[in-house]
Structures are given as C-alpha cells and as structure tokens.
Backbone bond lengths (Angstrom), bond angles and torsions (degrees), N, CA, C in turn:
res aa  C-N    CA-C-N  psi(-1)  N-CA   C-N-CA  omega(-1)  CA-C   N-CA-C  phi
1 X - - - 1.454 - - 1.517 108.10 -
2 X 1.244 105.02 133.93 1.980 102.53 -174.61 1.010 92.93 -87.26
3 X 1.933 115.87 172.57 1.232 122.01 178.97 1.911 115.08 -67.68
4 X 1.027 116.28 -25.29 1.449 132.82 -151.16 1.935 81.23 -70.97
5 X 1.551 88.19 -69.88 1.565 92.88 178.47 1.433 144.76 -27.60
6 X 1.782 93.91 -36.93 1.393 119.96 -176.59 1.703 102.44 -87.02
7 X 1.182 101.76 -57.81 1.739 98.52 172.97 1.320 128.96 -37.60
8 X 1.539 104.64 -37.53 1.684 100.29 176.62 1.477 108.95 -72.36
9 X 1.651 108.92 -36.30 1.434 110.82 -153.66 1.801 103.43 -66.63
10 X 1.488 98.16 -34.59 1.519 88.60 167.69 1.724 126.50 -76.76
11 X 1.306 109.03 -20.24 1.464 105.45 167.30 1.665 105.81 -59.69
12 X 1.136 89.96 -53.50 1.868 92.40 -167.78 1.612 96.14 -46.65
13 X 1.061 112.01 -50.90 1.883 104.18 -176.30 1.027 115.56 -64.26
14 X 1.356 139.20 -49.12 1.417 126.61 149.32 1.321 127.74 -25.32
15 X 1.398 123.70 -39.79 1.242 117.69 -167.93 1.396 112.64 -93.98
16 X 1.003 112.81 -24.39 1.238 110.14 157.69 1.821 97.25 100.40
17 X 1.249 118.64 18.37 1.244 128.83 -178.31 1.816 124.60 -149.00
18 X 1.565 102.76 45.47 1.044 129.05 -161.99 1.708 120.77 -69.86
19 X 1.530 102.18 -12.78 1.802 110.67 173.74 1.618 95.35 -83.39
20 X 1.397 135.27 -20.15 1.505 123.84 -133.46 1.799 87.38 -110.11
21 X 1.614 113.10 -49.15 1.371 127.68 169.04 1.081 111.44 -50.71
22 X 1.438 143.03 -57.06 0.950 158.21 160.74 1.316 125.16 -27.70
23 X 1.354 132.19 -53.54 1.387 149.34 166.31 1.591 103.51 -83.70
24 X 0.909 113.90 -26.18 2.235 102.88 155.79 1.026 103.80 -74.46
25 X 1.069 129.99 -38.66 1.773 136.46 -175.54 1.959 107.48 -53.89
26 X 0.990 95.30 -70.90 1.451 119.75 177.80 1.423 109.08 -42.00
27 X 1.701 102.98 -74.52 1.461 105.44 177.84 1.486 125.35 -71.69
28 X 1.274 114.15 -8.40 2.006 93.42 -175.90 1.851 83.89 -144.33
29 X 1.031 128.42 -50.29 1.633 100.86 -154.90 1.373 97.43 -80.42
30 X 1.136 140.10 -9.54 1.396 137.36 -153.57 1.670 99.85 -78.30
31 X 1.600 123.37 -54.18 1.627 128.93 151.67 0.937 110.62 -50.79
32 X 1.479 120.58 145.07 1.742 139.33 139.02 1.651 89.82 -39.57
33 X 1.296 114.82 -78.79 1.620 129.16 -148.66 1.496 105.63 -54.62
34 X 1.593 112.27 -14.61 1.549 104.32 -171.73 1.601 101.94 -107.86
35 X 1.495 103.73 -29.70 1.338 99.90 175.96 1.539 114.35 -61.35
36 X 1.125 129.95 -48.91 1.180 149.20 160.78 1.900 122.94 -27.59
37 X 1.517 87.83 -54.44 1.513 70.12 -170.12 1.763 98.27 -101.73
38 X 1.273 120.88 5.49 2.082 120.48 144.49 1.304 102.19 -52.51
39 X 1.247 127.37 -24.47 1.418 121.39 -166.99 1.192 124.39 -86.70
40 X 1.457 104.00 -48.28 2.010 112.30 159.56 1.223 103.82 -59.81
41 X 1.727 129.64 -65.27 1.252 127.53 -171.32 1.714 115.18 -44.41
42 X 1.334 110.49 -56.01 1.154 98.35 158.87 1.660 139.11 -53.16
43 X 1.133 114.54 -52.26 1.624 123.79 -177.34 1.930 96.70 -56.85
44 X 1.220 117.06 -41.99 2.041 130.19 -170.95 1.998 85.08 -64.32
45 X 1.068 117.42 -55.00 1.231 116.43 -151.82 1.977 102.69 -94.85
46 X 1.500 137.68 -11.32 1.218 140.76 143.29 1.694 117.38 -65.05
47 X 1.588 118.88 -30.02 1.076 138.79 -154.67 1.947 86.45 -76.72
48 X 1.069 115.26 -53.45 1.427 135.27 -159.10 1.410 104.45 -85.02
49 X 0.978 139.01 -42.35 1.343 146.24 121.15 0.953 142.58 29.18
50 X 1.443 106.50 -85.11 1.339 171.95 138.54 1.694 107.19 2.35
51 X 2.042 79.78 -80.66 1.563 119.27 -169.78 1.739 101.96 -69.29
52 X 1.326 97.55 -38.20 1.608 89.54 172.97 1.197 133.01 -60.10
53 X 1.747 110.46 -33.75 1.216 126.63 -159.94 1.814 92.06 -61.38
54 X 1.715 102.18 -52.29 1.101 130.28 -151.20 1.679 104.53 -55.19
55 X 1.292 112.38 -39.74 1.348 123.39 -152.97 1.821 87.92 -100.61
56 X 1.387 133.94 -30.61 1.504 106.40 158.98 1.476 130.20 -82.02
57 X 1.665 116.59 -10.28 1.286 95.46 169.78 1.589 105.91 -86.13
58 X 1.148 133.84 -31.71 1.366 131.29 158.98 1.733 118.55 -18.30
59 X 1.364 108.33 -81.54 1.301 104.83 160.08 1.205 158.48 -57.83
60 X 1.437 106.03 -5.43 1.617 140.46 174.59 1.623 80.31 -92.33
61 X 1.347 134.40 -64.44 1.612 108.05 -166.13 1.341 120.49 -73.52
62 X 1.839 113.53 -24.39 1.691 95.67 165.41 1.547 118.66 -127.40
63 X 1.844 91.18 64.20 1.241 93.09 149.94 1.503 138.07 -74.10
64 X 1.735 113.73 133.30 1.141 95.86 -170.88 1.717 106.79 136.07
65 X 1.475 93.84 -40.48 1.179 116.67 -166.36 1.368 137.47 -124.38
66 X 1.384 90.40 1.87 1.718 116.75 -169.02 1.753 88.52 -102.29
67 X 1.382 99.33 144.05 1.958 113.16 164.76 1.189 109.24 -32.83
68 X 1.185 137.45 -61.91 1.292 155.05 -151.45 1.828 90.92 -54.12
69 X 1.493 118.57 -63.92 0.804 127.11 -139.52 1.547 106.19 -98.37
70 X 1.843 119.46 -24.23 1.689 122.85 164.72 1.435 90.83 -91.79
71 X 1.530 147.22 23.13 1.859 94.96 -164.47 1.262 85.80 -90.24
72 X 1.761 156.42 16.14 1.623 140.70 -176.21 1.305 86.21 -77.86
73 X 1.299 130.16 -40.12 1.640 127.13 -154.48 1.422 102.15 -77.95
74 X 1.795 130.35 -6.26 1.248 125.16 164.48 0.784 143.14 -118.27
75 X 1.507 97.22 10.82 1.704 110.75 179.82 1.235 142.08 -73.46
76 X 1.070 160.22 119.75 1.113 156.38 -139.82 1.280 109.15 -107.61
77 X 2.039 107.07 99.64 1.389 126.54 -175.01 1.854 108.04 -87.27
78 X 1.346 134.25 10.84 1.300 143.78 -173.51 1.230 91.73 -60.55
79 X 1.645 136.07 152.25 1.057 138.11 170.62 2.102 96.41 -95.16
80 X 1.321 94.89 149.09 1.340 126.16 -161.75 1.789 97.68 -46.46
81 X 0.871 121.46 137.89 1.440 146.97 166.71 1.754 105.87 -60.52
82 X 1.255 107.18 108.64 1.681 109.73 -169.89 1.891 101.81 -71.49
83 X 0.901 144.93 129.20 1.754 152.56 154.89 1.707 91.74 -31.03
84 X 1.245 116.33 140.58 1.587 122.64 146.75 0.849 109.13 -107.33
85 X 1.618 95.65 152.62 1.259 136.96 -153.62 2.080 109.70 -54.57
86 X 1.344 142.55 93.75 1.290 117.25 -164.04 1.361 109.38 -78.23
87 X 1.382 123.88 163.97 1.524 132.94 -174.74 1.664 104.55 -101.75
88 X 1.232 101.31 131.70 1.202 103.31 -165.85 1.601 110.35 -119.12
C-alpha cells in the first residue's frame, strides 16, 4: 500500500465519509491524466463563474448608467431622410 493511498484512507475514516472519498480517489486523483484534466475542467468552469459573478454585480452597481440602460434617451426618433431623386 503506498503512502498516498494510506493517507486518504485515513482521511476518509476520519471523515466519516469514506465510500464518497474513495470513489474521487479512484476515479480522478489516482491518474496524472484524470487529475489533470479535473483541473482545466475545473479552473474553464470556476473561470466562467467567476466572470459571471463579476459582470452581475458590476451591473447591479452601475445601473443606470451603463448603454444598455440610457441608449432610448439617444436615439434618433427623426423619420428617415427620403434619397433624391438622381439625374440621369
């Protein structure tokens, strides 16, 4: 039994949730290749997250003030400019 092995197995007993550790164990940290790509998948999927979180409290603080929210006050309601007539 390696040490790595043994370390979890006693965390898992400590925790008192030793089927659940165990089967993360197995399935992703136990590979390089699985640990690895939990790691992009994770970091791609916190990353996005993240940016979301970022971009609604952003707009919750300048509401009011963002394009989205003056452009009626700049729009240009003029009815359309007719073409003249070209000479041919």
């Amino acid at each position: 039994m390696s040490t790595r092995s043994s370390v979890c197995s006693v965390i898992a007993k400590m925790s008192g949730a030793s089927g659940i550790v165990d089967v993360i164990y197995r399935k992703v940290f136990r590979r390089t290749s699985t640990f690895l790509l939990a790691i992009v998948a994770g970091g791609f999927f916190f990353e996005r997250a993240f940016n979301k979180t970022g971009d609604v409290i952003f707009e919750n603080w300048n509401r009011g003030k963002l394009w989205k929210d003056i452009k009626h006050q700049y729009e240009n309601k003029a009815p359309a400019i007719e073409e003249a007539p070209t000479e041919e």
